[in-house]
C-alpha positions in Angstrom: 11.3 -11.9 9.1 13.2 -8.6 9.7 13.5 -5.6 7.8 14.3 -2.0 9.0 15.2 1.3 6.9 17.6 4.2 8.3 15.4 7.9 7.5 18.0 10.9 7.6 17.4 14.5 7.0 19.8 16.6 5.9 19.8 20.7 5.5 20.0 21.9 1.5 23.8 22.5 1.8 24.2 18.8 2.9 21.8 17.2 0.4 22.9 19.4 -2.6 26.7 18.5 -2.0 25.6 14.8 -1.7 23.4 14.9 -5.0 26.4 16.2 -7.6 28.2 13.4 -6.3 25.7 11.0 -8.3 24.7 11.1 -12.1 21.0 10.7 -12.6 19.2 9.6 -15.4 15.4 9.7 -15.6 13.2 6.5 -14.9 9.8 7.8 -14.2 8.6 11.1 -14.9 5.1 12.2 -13.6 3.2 13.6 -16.8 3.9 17.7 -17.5 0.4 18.4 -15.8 0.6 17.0 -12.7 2.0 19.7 -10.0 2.3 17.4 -7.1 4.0 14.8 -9.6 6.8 11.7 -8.2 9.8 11.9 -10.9 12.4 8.7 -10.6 16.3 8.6 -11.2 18.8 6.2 -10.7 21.9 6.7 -10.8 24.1 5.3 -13.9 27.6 5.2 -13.0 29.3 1.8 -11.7 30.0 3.4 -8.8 27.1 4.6 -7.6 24.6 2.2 -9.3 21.6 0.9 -7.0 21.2 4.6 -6.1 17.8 6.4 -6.7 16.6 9.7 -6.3 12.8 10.3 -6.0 11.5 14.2 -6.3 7.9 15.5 -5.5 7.4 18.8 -6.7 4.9 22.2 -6.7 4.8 23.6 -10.4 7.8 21.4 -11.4 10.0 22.8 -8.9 11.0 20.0 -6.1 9.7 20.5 -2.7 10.6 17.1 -0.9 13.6 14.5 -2.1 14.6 11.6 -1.6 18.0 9.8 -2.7 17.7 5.5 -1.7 21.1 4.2 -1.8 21.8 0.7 -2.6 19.6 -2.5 -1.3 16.8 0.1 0.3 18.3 0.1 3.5 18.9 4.2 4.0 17.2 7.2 2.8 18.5 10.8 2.8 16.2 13.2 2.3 15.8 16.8 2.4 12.3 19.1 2.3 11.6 22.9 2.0 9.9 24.5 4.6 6.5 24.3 1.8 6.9 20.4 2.5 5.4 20.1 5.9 6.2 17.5 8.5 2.9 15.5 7.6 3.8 15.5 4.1 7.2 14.6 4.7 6.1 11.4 6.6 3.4 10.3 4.6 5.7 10.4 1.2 8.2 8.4 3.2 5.4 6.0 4.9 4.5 5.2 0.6 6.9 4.6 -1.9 9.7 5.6 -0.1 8.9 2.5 2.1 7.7 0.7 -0.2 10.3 1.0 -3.1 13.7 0.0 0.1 11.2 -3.0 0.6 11.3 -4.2 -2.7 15.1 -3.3 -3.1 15.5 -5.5 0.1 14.3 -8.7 -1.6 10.7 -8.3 0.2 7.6 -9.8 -1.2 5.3 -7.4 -1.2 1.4 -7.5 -2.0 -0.9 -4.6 -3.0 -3.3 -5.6 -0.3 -4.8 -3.9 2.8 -5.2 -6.4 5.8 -7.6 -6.6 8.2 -7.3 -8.5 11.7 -9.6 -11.6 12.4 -9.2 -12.6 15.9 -5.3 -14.2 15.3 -5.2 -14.3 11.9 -5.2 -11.7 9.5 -7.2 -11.4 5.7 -6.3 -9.7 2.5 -7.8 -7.4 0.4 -6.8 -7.0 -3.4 -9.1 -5.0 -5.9 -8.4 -2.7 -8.9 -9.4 0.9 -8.2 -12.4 1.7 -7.6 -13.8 -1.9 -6.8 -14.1 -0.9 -2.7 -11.0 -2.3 -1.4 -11.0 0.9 1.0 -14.2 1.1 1.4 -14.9 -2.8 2.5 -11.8 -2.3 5.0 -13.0 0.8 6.6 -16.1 -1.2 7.7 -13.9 -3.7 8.7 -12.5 -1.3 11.1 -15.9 0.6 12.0 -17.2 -3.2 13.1 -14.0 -3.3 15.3 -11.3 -5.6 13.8 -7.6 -4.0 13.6 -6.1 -2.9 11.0 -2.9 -4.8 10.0 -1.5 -3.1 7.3 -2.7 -0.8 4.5 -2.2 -0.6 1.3 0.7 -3.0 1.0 1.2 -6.6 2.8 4.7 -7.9 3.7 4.7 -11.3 3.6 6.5 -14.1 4.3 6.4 -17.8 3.8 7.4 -20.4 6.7 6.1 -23.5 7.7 3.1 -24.2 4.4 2.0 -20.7 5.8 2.5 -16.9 5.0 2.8 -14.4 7.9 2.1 -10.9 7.3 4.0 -8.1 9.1 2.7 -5.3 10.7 2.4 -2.5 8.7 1.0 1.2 7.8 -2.3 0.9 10.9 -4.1 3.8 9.4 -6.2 3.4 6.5 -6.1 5.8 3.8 -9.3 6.7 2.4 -10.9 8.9 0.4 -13.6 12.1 1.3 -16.7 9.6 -0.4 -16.0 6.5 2.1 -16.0 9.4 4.8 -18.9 10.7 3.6 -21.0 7.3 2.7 -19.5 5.6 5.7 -20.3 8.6 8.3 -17.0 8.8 9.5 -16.4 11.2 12.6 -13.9 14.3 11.8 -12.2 13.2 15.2 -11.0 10.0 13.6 -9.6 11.8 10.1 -6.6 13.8 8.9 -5.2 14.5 5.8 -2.6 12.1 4.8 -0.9 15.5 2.9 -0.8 19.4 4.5 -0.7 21.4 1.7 -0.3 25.1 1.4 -3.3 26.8 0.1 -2.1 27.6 -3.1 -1.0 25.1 -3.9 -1.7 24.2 -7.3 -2.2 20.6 -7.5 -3.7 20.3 -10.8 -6.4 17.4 -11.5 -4.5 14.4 -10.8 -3.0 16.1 -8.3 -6.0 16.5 -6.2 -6.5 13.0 -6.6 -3.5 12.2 -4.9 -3.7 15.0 -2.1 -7.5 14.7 -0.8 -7.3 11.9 0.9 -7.3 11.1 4.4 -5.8 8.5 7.1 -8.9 7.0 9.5 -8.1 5.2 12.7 -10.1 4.4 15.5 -9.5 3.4 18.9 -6.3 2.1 20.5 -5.3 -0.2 17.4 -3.0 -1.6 19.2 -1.9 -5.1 19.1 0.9 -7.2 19.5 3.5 -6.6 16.1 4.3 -10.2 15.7 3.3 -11.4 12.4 0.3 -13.0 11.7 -0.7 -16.1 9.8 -3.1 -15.3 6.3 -6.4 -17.0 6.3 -7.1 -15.8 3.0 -7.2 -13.3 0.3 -9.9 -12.0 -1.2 -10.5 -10.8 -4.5 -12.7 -7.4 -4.5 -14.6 -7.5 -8.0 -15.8 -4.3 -10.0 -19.3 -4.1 -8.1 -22.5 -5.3 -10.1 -26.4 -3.9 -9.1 -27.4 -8.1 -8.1 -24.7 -10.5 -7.8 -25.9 -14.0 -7.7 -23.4 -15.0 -5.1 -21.2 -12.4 -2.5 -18.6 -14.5 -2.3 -17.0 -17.5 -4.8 -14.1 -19.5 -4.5 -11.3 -17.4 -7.0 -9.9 -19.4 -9.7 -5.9 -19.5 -9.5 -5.2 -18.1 -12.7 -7.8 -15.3 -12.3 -6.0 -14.4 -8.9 -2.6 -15.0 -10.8 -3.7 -12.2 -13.5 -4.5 -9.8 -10.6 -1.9 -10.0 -8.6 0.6 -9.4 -11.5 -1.3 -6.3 -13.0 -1.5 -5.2 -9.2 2.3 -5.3 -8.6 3.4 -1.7 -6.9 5.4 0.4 -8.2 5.2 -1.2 -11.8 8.0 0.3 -13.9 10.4 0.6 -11.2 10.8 -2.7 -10.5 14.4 -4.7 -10.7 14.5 -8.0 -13.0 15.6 -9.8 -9.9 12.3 -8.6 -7.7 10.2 -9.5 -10.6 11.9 -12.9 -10.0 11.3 -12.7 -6.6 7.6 -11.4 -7.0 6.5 -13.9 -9.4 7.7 -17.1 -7.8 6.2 -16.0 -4.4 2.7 -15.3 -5.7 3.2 -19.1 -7.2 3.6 -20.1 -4.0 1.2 -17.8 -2.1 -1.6 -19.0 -4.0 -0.8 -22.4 -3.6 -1.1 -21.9 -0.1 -3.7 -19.7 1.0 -7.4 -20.1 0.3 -8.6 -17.4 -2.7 -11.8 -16.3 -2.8 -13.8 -13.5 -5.5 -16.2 -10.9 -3.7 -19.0 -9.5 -6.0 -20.6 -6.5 -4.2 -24.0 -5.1 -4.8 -23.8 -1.9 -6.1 -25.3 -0.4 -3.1 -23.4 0.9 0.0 -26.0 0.3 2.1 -26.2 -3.6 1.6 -22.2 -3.7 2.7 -22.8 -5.5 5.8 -24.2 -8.2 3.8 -20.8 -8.9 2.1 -19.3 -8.3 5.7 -21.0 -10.9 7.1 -20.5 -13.7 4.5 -16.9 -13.1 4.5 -16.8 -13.6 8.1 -18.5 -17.1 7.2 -16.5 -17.7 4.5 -13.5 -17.3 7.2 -15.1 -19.3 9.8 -15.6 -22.4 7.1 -11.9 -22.3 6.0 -10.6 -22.1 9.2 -12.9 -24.8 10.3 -11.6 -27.0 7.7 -7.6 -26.0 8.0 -8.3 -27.6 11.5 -9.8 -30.7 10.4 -6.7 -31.3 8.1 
């Protein structure tokens, strides 16, 4: 599996000539009160179609932009000096990157994944049900982080093989907080100006921060899926941690958890839909149901880890 994206910055005189040369309608438009909002063109002419143009802006005025011409494979950008370097790298690191992947053909998951021994594991989850959390203590207890936030997978031999991805997990201040996270192991996935007025969803966006610890560093070869786990809204007693997913449940999920939904072509929907088919016909699913208390986390840590140990035990035997 190979896939690789050209970055290019140009200066405002180059970008701005290369910009009137396309004609951009809106696709996505961030709503009139976010300030750090991510609008979405494409470009309508038979010439030029295929070509996008993504804009972040600071009071509605563009700060950092992005034009992705056809099948994902470059990106020309341009950024005022308000934009820093960080910024810069951490918008194309997102949907940038993720957006050329899925213009590349790329199945993509919404997943972070952690490293067991060889072998790698998924986690999928609706916000706010802990994927981040359960993966930072993942990574506190020493296992590697794969990829965050999105998975690229691919399917060979009755097995899918994850690439190696985004190695820093982005996390909010609460996990830093609850999880007792040093400030040497942080920084702030956006460097904002102070004045920035970010407005409420805005902050959501900005605040939070990539974690890393130690060397992280492992061969990039893919890796082979164990499983995927399902990370339920967390309940105060759950009768069981962890229960074998039903297909159609996992089905469901997977679909509402597409990225980028809107901006998806008809043929990666295509693409999307047929390879979740197949994923979940070939890797073991399973539903995690978390107590309600951050505290008991190691709990659903380590039944997880026999949950893997079981399967893997089994795949041998077969």
């Amino acid at each position: 599996m190979h896939f690789s994206i050209e970055f290019s910055s140009l200066s405002f005189t180059e970008f701005t000539d290369l910009k009137e040369k396309f004609v951009f309608n809106a696709l996505k438009l961030s709503p009139d009160s976010t300030t750090f909002g991510e609008n979405v063109y494409t470009d309508v002419t038979p010439e030029n179609m295929g070509c996008f143009l993504f804009e972040y802006h600071d009071d509605k005025v563009p700060v950092a932009s992005f034009i992705i011409l056809p099948g994902g494979e470059k990106v020309l950008y341009y950024s005022t000096s308000i934009a820093s370097e960080q910024t810069v790298q951490s918008l194309l690191r997102g949907n940038i990157t993720k957006f050329c992947l899925h213009e590349q053909g790329h199945f993509c998951l919404h997943a972070s994944a952690m490293c067991i021994d060889d072998k790698v594991i998924l986690f999928v989850g609706q916000k706010g049900a802990g994927k981040s959390t359960l993966a930072t203590y993942f990574h506190l207890k020493g296992h590697g982080v794969w990829c965050d936030d999105y998975a690229v997978l691919h399917h060979e031999d009755n097995c899918f093989l994850a690439s190696q991805g985004e190695t820093s997990l982005k996390i909010n201040p609460d996990i830093v907080s609850a999880l007792a996270i040093p400030e040497t192991n942080i920084k702030r996935v956006f460097e904002l100006p102070s004045g920035w007025n970010k407005g409420v969803l805005g902050e959501t966006i900005t605040q939070k921060y990539y974690f890393t610890q130690g060397d992280n560093k492992t061969d990039d070869l893919p890796r082979e899926v164990a499983a995927i786990f399902f990370i339920n809204q967390r309940v105060a007693e759950p009768a069981e941690l962890i229960t074998t997913q039903k297909k159609s449940e996992a089905l469901s999920v997977l679909m509402d958890e597409i990225l980028l939904p809107g901006l998806n072509s008809k043929e990666y929907l295509k693409i999307y839909f047929q390879s979740v088919m197949t994923f979940l016909k070939t890797v073991p699913s399973y539903a995690i149901h978390s107590p309600d208390d951050i505290t008991r986390i190691h709990e659903v840590y380590n039944s997880i880890l026999e949950t893997i140990n079981i399967t893997l035990n089994e795949t041998s035997i077969r």
